[in-house]
N, C-alpha and C positions, 0 to 999 in steps of 0.2 A: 885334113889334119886340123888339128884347133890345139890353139896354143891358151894357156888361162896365166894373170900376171896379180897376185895381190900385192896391194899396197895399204897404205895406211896403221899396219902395227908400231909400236913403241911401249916405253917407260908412263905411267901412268899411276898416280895413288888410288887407294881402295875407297871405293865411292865415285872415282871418277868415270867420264867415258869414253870411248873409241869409236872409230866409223872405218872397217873394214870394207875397200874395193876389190874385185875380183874383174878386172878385163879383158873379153874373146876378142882372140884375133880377127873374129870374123860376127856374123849375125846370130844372136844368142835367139830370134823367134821360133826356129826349128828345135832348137833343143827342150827334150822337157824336161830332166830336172836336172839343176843347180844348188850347190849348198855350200854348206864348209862343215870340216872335222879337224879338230885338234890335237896334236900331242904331246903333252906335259913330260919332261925329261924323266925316262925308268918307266915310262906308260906307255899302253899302247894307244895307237890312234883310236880316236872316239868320235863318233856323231857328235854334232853343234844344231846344226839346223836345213834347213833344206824347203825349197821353193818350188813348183811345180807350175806348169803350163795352166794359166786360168786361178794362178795367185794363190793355191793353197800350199797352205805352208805348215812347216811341221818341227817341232825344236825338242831337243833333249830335256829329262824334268829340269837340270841342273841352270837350265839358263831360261827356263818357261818364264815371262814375265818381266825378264831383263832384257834379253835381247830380241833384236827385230830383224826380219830378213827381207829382201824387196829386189826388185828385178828392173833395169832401165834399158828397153830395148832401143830406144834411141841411142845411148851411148854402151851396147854391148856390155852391160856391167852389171854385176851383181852385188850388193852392199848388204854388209851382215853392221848393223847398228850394236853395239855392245852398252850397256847403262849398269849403274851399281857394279861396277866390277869389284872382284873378290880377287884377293890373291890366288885362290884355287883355282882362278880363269887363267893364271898363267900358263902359255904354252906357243906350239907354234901353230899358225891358225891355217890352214890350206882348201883354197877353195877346190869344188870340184863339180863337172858336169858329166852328165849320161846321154851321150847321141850314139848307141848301139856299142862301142863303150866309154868305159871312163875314162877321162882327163880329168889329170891332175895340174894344180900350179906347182911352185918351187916353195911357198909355205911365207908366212909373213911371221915375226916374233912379237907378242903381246906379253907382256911383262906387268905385273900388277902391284905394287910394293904395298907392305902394310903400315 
């Protein structure tokens, strides 16, 4: 079982930016991919970004260029870097891994004011 914990959302002006953690309970080397999806309230959940085994990575157009995604298996954790946030990045941000199958976290709240 693998448990996934983000932290890092809040309150935040537009322009500003966030550093999104995502922490396994256990050794993230075996898993190969990691990422996070969003969901804006009245929306469905959406692709954000996502990381793979050997560092490729892969991001929605909506956040190509702002955000960065990166992997630290020494501390089990997965950081989605947020830059230029926009109010339409508000949502709750949920990180998630694929080891035969998905885990989910409990979701973090990113909030962007204008």
């Amino acid at each position: 079982q693998l448990q996934l914990g983000e932290s890092g959302g809040g309150l935040v002006q537009a322009g500003g930016s966030l550093r999104l953690s995502c922490a396994a309970s256990r050794s993230i080397f075996s898993i190969n991919v990691m990422g996070w999806y969003r969901q804006a309230p009245g929306k469905q959940r959406e692709f954000v970004a996502s990381i793979i085994t050997g560092g490729i990575t892969n991001f929605a157009d909506s956040v190509k260029g702002r955000f960065a995604i990166s992997r630290d298996y020494a501390k089990n954790t997965v950081y989605l870097q947020m830059n230029s946030l926009k109010p339409e990045d508000t949502a709750v941000y949920y990180c998630y891994a694929d080891n035969a199958v998905r885990y989910w976290g409990q979701g973090t709240q990113v909030t962007v004011s204008s």
